[in-house]
C-alpha positions in Angstrom: 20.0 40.2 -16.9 18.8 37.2 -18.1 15.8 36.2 -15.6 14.7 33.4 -17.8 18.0 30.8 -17.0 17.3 31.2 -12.7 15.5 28.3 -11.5 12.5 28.5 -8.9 11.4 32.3 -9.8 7.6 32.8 -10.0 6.1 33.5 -13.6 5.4 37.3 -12.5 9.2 38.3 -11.8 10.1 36.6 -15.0 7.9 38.5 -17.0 8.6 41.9 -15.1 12.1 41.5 -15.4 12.2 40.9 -19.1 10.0 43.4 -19.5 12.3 45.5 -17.7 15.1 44.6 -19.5 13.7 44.8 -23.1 13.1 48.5 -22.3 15.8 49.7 -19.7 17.4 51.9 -22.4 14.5 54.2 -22.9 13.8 54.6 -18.7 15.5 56.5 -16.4 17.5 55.0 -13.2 14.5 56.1 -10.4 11.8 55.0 -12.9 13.5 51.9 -13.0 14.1 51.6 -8.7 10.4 52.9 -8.7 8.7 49.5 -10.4 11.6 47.3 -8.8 10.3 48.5 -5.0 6.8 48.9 -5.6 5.3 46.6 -8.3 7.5 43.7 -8.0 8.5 43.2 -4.6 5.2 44.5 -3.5 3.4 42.6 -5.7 5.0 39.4 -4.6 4.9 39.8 -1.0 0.8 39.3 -2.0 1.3 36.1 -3.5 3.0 34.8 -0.7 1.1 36.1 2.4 -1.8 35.0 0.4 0.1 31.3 -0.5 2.2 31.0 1.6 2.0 28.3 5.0 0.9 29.8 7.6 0.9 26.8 10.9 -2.2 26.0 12.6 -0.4 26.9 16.0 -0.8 30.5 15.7 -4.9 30.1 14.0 -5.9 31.4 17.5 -6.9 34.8 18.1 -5.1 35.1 21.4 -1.7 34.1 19.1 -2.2 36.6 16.3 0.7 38.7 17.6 2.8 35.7 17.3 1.5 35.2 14.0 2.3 38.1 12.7 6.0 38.2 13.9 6.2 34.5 12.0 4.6 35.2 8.6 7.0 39.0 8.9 9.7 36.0 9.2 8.3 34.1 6.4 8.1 36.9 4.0 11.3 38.6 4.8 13.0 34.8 3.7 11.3 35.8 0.8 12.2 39.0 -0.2 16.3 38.1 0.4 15.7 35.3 -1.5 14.7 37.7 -4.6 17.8 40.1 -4.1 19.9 37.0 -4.2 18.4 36.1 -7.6 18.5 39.7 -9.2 21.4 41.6 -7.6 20.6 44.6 -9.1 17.2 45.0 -7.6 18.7 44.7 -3.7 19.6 48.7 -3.3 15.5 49.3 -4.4 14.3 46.4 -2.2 16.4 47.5 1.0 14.5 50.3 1.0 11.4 48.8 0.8 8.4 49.9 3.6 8.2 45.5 4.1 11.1 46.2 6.1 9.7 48.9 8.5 6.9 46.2 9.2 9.7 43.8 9.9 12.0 46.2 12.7 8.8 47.4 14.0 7.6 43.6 15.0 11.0 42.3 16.1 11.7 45.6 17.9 8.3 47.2 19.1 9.7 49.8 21.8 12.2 50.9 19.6 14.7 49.5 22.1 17.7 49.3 19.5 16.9 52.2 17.4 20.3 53.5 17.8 21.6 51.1 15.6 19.9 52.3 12.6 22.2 54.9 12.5 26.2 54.7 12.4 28.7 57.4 13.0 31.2 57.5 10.1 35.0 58.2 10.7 36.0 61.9 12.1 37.3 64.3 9.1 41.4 64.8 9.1 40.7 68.2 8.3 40.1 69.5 11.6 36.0 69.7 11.2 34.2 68.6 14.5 30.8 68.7 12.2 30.4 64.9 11.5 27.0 63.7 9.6 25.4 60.5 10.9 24.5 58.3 8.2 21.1 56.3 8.4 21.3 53.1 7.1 18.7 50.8 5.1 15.7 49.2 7.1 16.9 46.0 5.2 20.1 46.5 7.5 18.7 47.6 10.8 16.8 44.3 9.8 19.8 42.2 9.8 20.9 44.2 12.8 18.4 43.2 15.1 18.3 39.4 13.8 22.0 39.3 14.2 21.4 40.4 18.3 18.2 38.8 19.0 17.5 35.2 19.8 14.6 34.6 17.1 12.2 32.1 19.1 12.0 34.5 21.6 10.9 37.1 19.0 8.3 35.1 17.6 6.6 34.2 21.0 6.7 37.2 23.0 6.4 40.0 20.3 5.0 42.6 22.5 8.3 43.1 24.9 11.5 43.3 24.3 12.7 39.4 26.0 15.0 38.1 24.0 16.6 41.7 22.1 20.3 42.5 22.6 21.1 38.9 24.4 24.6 37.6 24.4 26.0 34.3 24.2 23.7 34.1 20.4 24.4 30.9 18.4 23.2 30.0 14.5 21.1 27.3 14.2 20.5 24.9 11.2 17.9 26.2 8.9 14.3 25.6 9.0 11.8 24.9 6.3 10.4 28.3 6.2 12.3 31.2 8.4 15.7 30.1 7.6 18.6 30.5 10.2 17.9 31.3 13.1 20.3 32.8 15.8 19.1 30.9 19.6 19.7 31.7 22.7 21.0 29.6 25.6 17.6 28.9 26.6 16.6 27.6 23.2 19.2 25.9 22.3 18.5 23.0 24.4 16.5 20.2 22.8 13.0 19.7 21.7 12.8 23.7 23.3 11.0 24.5 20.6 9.0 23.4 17.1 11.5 23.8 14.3 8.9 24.5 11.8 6.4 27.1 14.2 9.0 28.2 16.2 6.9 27.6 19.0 8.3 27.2 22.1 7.7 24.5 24.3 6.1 25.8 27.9 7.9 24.5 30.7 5.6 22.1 33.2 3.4 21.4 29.9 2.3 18.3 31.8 0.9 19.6 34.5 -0.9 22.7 32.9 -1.0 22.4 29.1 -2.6 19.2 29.5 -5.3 20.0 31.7 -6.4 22.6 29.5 -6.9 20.4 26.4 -4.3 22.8 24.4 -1.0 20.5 24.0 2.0 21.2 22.4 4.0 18.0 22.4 7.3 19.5 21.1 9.3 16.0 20.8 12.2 15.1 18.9 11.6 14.8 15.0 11.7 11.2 13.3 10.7 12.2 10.4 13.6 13.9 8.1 12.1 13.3 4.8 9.3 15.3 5.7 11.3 18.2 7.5 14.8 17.7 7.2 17.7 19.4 9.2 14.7 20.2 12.1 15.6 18.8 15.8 12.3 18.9 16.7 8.0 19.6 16.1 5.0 20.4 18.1 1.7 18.7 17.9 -0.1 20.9 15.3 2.6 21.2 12.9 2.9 17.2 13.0 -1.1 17.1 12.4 -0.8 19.8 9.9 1.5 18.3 7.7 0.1 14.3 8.2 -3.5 15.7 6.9 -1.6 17.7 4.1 -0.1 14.4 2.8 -3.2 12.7 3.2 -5.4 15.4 0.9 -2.4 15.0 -1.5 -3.4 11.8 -3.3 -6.8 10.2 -3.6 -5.4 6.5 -2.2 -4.4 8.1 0.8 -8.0 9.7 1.5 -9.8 6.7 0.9 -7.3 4.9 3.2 -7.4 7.6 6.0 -10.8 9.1 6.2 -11.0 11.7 9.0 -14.7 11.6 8.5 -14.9 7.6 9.7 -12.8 7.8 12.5 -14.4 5.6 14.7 -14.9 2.8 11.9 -11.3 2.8 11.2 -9.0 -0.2 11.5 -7.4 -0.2 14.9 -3.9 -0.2 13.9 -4.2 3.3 12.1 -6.2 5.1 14.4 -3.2 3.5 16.9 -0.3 4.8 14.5 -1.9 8.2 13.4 -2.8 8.7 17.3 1.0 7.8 18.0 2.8 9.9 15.5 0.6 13.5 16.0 0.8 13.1 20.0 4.1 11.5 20.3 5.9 12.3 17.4 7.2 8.5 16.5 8.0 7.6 13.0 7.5 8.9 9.9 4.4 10.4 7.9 4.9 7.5 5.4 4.9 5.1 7.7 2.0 5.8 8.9 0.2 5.8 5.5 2.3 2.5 4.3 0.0 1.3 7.5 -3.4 2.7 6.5 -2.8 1.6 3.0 -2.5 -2.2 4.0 -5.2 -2.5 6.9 -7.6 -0.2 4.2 -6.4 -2.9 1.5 -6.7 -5.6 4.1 -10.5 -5.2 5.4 -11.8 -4.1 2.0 -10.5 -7.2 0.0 -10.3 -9.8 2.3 -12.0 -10.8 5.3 -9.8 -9.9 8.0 -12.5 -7.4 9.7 -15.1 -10.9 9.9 -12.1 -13.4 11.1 -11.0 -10.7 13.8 -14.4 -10.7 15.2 -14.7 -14.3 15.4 -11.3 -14.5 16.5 -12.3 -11.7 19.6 -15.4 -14.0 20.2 -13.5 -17.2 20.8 -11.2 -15.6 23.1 -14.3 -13.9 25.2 -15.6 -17.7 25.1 -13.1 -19.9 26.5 -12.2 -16.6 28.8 -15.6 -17.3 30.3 -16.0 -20.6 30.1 -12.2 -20.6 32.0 -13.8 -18.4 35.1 -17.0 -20.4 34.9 -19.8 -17.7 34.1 -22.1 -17.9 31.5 -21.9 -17.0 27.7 -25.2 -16.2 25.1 -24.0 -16.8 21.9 -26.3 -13.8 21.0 -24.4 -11.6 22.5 -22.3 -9.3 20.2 -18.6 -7.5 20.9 -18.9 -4.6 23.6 -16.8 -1.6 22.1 -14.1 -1.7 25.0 -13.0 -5.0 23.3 -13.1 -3.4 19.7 -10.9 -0.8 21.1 -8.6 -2.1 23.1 -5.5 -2.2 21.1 -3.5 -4.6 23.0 -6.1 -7.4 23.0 -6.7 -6.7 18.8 -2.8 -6.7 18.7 -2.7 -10.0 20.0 -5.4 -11.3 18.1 -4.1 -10.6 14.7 -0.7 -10.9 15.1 0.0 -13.8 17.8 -3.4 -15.6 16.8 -2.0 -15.5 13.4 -5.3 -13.6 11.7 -3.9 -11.6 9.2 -1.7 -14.5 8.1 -5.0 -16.5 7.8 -7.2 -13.7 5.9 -4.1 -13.3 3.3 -3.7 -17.4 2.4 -8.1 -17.2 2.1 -7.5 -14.0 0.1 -5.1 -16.0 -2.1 -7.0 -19.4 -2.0 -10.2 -17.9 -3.6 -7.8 -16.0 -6.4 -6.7 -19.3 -7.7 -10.1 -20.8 -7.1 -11.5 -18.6 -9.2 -9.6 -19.2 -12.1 -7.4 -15.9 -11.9 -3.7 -17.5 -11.9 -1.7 -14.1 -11.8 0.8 -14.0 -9.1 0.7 -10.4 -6.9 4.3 -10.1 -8.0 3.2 -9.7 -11.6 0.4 -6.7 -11.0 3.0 -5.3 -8.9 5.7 -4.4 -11.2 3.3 -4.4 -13.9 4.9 -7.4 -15.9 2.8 -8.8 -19.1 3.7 -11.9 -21.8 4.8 -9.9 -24.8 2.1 -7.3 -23.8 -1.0 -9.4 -23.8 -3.9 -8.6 -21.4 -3.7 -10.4 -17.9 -6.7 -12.0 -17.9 -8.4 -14.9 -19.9 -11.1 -17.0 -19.4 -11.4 -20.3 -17.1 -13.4 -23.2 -16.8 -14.3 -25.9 -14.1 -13.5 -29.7 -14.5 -16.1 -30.7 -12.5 -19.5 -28.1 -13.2 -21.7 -31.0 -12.6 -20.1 -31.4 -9.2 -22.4 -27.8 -7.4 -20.3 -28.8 -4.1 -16.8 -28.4 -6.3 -17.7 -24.9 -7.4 -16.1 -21.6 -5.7 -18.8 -19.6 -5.4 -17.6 -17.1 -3.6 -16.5 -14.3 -5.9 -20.4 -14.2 -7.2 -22.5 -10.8 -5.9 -24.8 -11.1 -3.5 -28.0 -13.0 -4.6 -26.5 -14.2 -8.0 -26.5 -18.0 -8.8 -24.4 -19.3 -11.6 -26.5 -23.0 -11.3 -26.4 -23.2 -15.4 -22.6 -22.2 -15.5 -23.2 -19.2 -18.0 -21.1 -16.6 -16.2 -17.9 -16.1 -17.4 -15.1 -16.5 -14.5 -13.0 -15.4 -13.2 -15.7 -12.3 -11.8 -14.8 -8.9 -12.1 -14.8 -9.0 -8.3 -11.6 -10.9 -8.3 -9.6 -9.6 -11.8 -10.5 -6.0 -11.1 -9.5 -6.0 -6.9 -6.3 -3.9 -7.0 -3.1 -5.2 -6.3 -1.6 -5.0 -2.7 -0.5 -1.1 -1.8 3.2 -1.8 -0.2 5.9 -3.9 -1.3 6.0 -5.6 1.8 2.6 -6.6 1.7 3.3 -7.2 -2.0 5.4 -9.8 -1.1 3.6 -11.4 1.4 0.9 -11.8 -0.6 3.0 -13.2 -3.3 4.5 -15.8 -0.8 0.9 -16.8 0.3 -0.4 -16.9 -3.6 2.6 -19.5 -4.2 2.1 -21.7 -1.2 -1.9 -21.5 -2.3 -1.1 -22.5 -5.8 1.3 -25.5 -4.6 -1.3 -27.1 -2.0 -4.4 -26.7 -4.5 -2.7 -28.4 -7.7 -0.5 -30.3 -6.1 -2.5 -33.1 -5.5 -4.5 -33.3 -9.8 -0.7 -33.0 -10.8 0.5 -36.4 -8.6 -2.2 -38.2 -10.5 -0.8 -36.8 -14.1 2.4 -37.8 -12.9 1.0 -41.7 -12.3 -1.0 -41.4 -15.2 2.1 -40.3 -17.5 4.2 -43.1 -15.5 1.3 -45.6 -16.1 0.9 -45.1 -19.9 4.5 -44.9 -20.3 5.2 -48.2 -18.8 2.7 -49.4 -21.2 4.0 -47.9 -24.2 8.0 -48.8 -23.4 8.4 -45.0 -23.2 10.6 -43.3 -20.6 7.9 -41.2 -18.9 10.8 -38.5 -17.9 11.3 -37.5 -21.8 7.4 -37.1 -22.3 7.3 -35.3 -19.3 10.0 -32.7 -20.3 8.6 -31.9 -23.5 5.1 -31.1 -22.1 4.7 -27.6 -22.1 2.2 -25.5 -19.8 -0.3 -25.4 -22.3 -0.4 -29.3 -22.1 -0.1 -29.3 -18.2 -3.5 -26.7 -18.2 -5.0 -29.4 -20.9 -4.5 -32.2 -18.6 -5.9 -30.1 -15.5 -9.0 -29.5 -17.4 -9.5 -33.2 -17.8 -12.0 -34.3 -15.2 -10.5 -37.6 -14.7 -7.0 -36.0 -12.7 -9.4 -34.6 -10.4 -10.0 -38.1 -9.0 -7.8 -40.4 -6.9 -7.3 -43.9 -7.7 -8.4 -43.8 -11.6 -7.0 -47.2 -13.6 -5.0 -44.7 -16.4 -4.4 -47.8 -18.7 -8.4 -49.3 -18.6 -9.6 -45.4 -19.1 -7.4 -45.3 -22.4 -8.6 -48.6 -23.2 -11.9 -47.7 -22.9 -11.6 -44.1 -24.5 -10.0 -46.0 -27.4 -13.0 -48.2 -27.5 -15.4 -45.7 -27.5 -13.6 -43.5 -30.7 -13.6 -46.8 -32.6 -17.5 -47.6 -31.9 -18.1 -44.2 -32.4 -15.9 -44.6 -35.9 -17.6 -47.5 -37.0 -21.0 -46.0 -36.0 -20.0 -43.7 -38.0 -19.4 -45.2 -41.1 -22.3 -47.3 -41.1 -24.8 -44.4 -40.7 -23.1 -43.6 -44.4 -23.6 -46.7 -45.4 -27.3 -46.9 -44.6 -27.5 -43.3 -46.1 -26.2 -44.5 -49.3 -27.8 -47.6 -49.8 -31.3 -46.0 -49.1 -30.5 -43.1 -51.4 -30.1 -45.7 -54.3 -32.9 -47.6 -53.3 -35.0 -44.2 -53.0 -36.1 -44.2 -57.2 -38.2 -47.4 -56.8 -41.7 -47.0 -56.1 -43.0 -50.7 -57.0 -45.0 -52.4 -54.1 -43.3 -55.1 -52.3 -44.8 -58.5 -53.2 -44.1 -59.1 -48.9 -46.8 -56.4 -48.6 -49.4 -58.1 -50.0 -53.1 -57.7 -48.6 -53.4 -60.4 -46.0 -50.2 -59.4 -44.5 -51.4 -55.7 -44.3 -54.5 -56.7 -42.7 -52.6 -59.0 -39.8 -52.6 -57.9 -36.5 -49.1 -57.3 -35.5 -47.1 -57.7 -32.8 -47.2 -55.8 -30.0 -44.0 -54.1 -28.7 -41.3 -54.9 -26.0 -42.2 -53.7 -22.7 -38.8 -51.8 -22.9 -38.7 -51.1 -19.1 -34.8 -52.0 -18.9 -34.2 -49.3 -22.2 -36.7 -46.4 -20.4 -35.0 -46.6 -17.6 -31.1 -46.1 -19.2 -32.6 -43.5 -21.1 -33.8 -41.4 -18.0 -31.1 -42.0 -16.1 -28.2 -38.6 -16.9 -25.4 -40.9 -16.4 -26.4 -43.9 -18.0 -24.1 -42.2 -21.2 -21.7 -41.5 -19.1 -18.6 -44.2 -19.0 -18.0 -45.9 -15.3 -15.0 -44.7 -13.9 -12.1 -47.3 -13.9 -10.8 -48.1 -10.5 -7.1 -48.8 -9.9 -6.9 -52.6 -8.0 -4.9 -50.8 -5.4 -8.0 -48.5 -4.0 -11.5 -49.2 -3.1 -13.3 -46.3 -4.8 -12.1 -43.4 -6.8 -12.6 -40.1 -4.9 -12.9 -37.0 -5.9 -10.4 -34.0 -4.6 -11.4 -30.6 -3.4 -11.1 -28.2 -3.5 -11.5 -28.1 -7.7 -10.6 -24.7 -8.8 -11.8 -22.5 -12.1 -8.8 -23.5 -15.0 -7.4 -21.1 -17.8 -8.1 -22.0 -21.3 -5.0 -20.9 -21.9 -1.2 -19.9 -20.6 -0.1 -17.2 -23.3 -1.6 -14.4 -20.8 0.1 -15.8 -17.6 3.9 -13.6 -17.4 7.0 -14.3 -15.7 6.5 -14.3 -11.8 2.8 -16.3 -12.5 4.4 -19.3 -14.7 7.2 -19.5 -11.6 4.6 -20.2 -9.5 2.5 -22.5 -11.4 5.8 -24.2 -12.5 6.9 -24.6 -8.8 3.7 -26.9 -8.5 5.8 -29.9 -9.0 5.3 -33.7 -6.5 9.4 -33.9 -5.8 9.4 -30.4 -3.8 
């Protein structure tokens, strides 16, 4: 018997039956049956009554009868499933005192007692003494399951309704009784829960109802979550919804029984749906939860839905003529009615709004990594997605995303290093669907906020190269993203109307004065060093000259006031002839120092930034 190689067998059986193995030879065949009966099965028939599921249908006190009859059902699944495994334990375990338990509960008046017994064959040798031969209470077991309709069983164990019925029919098996043989009754559909057994109480509208204690046995939608079962009450759908939930730690924070009334009204709507109504799927439900928790926490959905509720109460008033306060806050009736908030977000296009602001201050901020990338986890050559960006513009305070800064903190002297934690370290999108939105969104963002700094490298590249007799295409195909990113740091692309070929000219300039500056501060540094060893007086410094009054200074009004002024060192900005003024674009967003920690999906987007689409 080799225990070890059968999957699915509890860590107590293996060890028992190797144990029972390694000394078989030196026991004796009832020694042997002895442990087999008592210490294993019994032992195991602990573990699972004290494991096992028990559904919160039969938790009330009046239904303890019932429960009893299901858990008997439950167990003795159990049990066969053990003799099936070891075939060599089943003669000790039909003879176990479980079963007793078991005829006793299915048959409590001892209706079918009779059939424990069977009559053998008479004797050809004339004898009229025949024996009767009592058979296992695993048997009269299978006896009275094989004559019985087993819903009928479970719900009315103390009479003998639904024993020795005809007309019996098998029924798929369920998660935790098994097969089940139904009578004509119960084989209807949604008659009763597939996973309680319970039954479903004819005229439930009219009386359940009113006494707050609903079953709601409805067809099942969910097969992934009980497969082969027609149909589920109420408590078994909340049962297993709030088992899921406690599963994973994503799933509590998304569906927090303890802030039920601050919850997004979509999932209250959906949970409320599914446990009452029985419509969809358990992970439907959470894929919800997941993106309206994802949705209010990092964006602002919850704020624009308010505002988006106000407006409507507005021009609702102002329509029928009575008066509005704009003091006046949101009544809970028009936080909780879910067809007005379905309209809201979906038909007034809300959540589409909160998702391209969402993606709008991601780019702003200098964090250029599409959703698409944190989804499936995609890096350049393994290098960390994140690096650090700068602003073209800091002088500019009305050019600055501010938004992902804490509460109270000012970044004035530009020391904080963006993009914040508050943007890199937000989590990426629960649900692929969302994903994907949020991808889309993050692309369209990306195009509408560079699109119009990389028109003006465009001009400025078709400028130059008209200049130069160079065929602006060629340059243009051998710039790589690291040069694109250069040129978007540049301050000047940031303004419209910018004469390219005077601001080279003048940059140009500038280098050579610098240059020549330059070299003539070494000049003068060598020339005094050689003149530094004399220490004879000058004969121009003789004594009347020392004792003359000299001159007084320059006013020096003009010089004071280019030296106070910040921008007096800063070059003008060269105009094109074909615009009036240079302006500068907003919005101006954070830029990376760098490319090498953007991957796949992120340089896609940046490269789809591109004046011909």
């Amino acid at each position: 018997m080799a225990s070890s190689t059968i999957p699915n067998v509890p860590d107590t059986l293996r060890v028992v039956a190797n144990d029972t193995g390694a000394d078989q030879r030196n026991m004796s065949t009832s020694l042997k049956g002895k442990i087999a009966r008592i210490l294993i099965a019994t032992h195991y028939l602990l573990d699972v009554s004290a494991n096992g599921l028990c559904p919160h249908t039969w938790e009330q006190p009046q239904r303890w009868p019932q429960r009893f009859a299901f858990t008997t059902l439950r167990d003795a699944r159990e049990i066969e499933r053990i003799m099936g495994l070891f075939p060599t334990w089943r003669p000790h375990l039909e003879h176990h005192l479980f079963w007793n338990k078991a005829c006793a509960i299915l048959d409590p008046l001892g209706a079918l007692n009779h059939l424990s017994v069977i009559q053998p064959p008479a004797s050809t040798a004339g004898s009229n003494n025949t024996v009767l031969i009592r058979v296992s209470m695993y048997q009269h077991y299978r006896t009275l399951m094989g004559v019985s309709c087993t819903v009928c069983r479970v719900n009315t164990p103390y009479n003998a309704e639904g024993l020795a019925v005809s007309n019996l029919k098998r029924s798929p098996p369920t998660p935790y009784t098994g097969a089940l043989t139904l009578c004509k009754e119960h084989r209807k559909g949604a008659a009763f829960c597939g996973v309680c057994l319970r039954e479903a109480p004819r005229g439930e509208l009219e009386e359940e109802y009113t006494h707050g204690v609903p079953v709601c046995c409805v067809e099942n939608e969910d097969h992934q979550t009980w497969p082969e079962v027609e149909a589920t009450c109420r408590q078994c759908r909340a049962q297993g919804f709030w088992a899921r939930v406690n599963a994973r730690p994503h799933y509590r924070a998304a569906v927090d029984g303890t802030r039920w009334a601050t919850l997004d009204w979509e999932t209250r709507q959906s949970i409320e749906t599914f446990i009452d109504l029985g419509e969809g799927t358990i992970q439907d439900v959470l894929q919800i939860a997941e993106e309206k928790h994802w949705l209010r926490s990092f964006t602002k959905l919850g704020d624009m839905l308010q505002q988006a509720l106000a407006a409507s109460r507005f021009a609702s008033r102002a329509e029928s003529g009575e008066a509005y306060n704009s003091d006046e806050e949101l009544s809970d009736d028009d936080m909780e009615d879910p067809e007005m908030l379905s309209l809201t977000e979906d038909a007034g296009g809300i959540r589409e709004l909160a998702i391209n602001d969402w993606a709008r201050n991601r780019i702003l901020d200098g964090h250029w990594i599409s959703p698409a990338d944190e989804w499936f986890n995609y890096t350049n050559h393994g290098r960390p997605r994140l690096a650090p960006a700068l602003h073209p513009c800091p002088w500019n305070r009305r050019a600055v995303y501010e938004g992902a800064l804490e509460d109270g903190q000012g970044d004035e002297a530009q020391e904080l290093q963006h993009p914040r934690p508050k943007t890199h370290l937000a989590p990426h999108p629960p649900t692929y669907a969302l994903c994907e939105q949020t991808y889309r969104a993050f692309t369209r963002q990306m195009r509408e906020i560079l699109l119009p700094p990389m028109r003006n490298i465009v001009r400025k590249l078709k400028m130059e190269c008209s200049a130069d007799g160079v065929d602006p295409a060629v340059k243009a195909v051998r710039m790589s993203v690291e040069d694109v990113m250069r040129e978007l740091r540049d301050e000047a692309v940031w303004y419209n109307g910018v004469d390219w070929l005077g601001l080279r000219a003048q940059t140009q300039a500038r280098i050579e004065e610098r240059r020549r500056a330059k070299e003539k501060d070494e000049d003068d540094s060598s020339s005094s060093s050689h003149s530094g060893g004399s220490h004879t007086t000058s004969p121009v410094l003789s004594t009347t000259t020392l004792h003359t009054t000299p001159s007084p200074p320059p006013s020096g009004k003009e010089d004071e006031a280019v030296v106070s002024s910040p921008m007096a060192a800063a070059p003008p900005m060269l105009v094109s002839p074909t615009f009036k003024a240079s302006e500068l674009l907003r919005p101006i967003p954070y830029v990376p120092v760098t490319a090498e920690h953007m991957p796949q999906y992120s340089v896609d987007a940046f490269a789809m930034v591109s004046p011909r689409r």
